[in-house]
Backbone as ProteinMPNN parsed JSONL, in Angstrom:
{"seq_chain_A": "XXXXXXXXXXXXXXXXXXXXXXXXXXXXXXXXXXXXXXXXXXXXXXXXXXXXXXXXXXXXXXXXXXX", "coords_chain_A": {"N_chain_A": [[131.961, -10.56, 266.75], [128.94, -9.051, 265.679], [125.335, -10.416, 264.136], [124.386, -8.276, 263.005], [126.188, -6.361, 262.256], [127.551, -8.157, 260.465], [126.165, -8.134, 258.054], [125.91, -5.789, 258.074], [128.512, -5.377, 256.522], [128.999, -6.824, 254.233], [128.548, -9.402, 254.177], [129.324, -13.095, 252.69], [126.684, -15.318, 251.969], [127.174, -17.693, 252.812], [129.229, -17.143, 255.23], [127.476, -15.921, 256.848], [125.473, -18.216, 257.354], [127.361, -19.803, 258.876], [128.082, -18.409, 260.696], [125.708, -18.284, 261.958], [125.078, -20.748, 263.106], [126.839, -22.193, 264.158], [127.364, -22.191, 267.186], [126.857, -21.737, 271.316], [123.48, -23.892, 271.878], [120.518, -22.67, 272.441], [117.548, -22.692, 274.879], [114.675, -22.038, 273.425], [111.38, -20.822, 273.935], [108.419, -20.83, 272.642], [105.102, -19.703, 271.474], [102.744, -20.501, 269.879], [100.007, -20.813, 267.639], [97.486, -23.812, 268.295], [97.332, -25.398, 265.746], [98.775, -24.396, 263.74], [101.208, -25.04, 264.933], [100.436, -28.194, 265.178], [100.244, -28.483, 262.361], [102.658, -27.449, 261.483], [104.85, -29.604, 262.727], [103.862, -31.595, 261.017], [104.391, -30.846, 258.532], [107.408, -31.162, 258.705], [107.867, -33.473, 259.265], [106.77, -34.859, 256.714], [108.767, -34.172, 255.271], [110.977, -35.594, 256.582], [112.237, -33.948, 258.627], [112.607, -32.951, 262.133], [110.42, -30.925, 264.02], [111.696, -28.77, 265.215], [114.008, -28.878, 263.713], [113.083, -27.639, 261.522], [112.192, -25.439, 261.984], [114.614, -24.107, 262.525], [116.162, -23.645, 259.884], [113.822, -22.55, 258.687], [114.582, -19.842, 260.071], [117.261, -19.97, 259.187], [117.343, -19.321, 256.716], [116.191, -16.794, 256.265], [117.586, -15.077, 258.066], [119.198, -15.306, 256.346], [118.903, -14.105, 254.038], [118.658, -11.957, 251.14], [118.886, -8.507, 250.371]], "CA_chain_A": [[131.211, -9.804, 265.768], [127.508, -9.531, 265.927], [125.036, -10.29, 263.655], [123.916, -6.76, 262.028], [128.016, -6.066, 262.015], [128.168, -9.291, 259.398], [124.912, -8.117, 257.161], [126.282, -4.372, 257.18], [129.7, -5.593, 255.784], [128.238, -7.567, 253.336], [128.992, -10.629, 253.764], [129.089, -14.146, 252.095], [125.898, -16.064, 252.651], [128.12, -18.93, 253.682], [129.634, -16.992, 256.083], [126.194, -15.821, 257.726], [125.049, -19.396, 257.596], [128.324, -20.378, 259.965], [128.104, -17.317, 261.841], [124.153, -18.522, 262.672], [124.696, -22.166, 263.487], [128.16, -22.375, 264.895], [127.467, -21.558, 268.689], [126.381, -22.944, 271.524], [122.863, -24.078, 272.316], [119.851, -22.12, 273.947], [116.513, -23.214, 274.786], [113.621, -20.898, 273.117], [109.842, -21.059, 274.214], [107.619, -20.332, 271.32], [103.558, -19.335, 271.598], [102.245, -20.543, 268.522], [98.141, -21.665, 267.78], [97.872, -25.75, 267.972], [96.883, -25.843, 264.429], [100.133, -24.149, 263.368], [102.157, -26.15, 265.236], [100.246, -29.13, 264.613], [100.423, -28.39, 260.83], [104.416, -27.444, 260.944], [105.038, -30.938, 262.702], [103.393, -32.274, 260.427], [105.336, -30.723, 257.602], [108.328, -31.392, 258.85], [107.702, -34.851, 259.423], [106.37, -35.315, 255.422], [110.244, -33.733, 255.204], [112.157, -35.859, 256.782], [112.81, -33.288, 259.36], [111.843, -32.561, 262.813], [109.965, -29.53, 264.142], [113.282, -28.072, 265.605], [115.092, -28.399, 262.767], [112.308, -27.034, 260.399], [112.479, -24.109, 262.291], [115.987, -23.284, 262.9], [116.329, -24.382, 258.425], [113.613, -20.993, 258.481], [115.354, -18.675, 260.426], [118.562, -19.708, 258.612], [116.748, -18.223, 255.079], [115.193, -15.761, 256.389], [118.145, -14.184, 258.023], [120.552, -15.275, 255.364], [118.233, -13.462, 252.683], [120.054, -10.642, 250.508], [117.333, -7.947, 249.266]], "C_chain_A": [[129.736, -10.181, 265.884], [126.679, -9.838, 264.538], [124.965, -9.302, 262.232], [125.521, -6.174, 261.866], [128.267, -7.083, 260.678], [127.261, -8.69, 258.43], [125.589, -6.548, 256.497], [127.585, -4.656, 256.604], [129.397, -5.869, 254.776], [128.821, -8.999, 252.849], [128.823, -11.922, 252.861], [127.828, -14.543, 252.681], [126.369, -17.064, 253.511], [128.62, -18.538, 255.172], [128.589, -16.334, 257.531], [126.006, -17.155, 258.462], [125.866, -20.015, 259.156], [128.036, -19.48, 261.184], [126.73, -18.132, 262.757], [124.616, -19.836, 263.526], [126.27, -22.762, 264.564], [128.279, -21.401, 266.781], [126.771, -23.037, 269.679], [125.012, -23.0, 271.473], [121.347, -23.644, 273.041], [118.57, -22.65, 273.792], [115.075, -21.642, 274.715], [111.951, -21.582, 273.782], [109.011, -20.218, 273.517], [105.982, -20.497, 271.943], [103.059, -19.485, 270.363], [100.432, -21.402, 268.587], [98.648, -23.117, 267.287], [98.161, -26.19, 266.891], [98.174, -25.762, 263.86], [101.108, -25.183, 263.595], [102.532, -27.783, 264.859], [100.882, -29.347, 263.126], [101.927, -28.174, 260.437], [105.064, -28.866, 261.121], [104.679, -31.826, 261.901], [103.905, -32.465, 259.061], [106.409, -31.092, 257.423], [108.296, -32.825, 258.806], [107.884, -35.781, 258.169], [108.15, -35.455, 255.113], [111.747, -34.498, 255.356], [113.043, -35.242, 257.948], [111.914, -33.532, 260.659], [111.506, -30.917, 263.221], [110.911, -28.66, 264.397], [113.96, -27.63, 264.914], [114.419, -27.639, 261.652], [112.342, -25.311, 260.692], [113.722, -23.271, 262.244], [116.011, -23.25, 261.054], [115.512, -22.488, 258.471], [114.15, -20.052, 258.814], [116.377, -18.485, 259.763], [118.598, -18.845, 257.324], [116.724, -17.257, 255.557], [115.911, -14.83, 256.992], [119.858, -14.205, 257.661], [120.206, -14.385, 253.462], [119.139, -12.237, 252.307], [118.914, -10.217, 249.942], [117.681, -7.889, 247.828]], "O_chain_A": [[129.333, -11.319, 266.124], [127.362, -9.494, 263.574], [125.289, -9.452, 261.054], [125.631, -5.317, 260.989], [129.164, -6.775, 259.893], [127.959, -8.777, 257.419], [125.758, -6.167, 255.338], [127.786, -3.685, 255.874], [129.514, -4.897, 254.03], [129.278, -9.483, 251.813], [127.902, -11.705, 252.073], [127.67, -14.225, 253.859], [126.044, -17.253, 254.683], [128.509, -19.298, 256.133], [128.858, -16.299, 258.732], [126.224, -17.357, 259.656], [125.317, -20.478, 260.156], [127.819, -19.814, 262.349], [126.79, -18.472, 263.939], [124.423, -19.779, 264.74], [126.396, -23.603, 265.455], [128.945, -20.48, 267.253], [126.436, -24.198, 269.445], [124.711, -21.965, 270.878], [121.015, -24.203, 274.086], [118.29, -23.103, 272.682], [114.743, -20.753, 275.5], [111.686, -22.769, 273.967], [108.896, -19.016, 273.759], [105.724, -21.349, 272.793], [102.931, -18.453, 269.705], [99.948, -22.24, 269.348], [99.513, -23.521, 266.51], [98.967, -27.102, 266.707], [98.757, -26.781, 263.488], [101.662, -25.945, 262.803], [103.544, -28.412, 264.549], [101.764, -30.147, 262.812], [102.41, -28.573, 259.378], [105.671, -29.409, 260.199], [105.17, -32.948, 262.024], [103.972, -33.526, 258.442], [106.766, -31.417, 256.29], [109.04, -33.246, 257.921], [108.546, -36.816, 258.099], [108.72, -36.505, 254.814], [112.86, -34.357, 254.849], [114.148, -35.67, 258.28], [110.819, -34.091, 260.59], [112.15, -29.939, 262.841], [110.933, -27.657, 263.683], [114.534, -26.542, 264.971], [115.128, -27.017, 260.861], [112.464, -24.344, 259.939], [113.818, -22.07, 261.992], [115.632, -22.085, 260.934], [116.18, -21.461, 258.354], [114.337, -19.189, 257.956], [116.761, -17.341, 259.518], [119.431, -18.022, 256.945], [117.609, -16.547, 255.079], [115.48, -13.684, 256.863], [120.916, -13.731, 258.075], [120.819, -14.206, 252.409], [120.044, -11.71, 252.954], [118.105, -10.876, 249.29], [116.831, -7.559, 247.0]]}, "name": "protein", "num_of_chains": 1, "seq": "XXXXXXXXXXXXXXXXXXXXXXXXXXXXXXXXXXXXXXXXXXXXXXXXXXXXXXXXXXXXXXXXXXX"}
């Protein structure tokens, strides 16, 4: 099942969440300005987190959101 197949059903958030994070592995290459980057590492850091995980943590909202 893909993504946009789980969102048009209407699924559980929970079950988004698993759907997202339960695979394997891939390696992304992001283009972002220093400052940004700088400034997200930097966030993440205050956090407790690292940059990696601060990111994947956004995507997980952002496409576990319900309008």
């Amino acid at each position: 099942m893909k993504y946009s197949e789980l969102v048009e059903s209407g699924a559980p958030t929970s079950e988004l969440q698993s759907y997202l994070v339960d695979s394997e592995l891939v390696t992304v290459t992001l283009r972002l300005p220093r400052t940004m980057r700088e400034s997200a590492k930097e966030y993440a850091n205050l956090n407790g987190l690292t940059f990696t995980s601060l990111v994947k943590q956004c995507l997980i909202e952002r496409l576990t959101e319900k309008d």
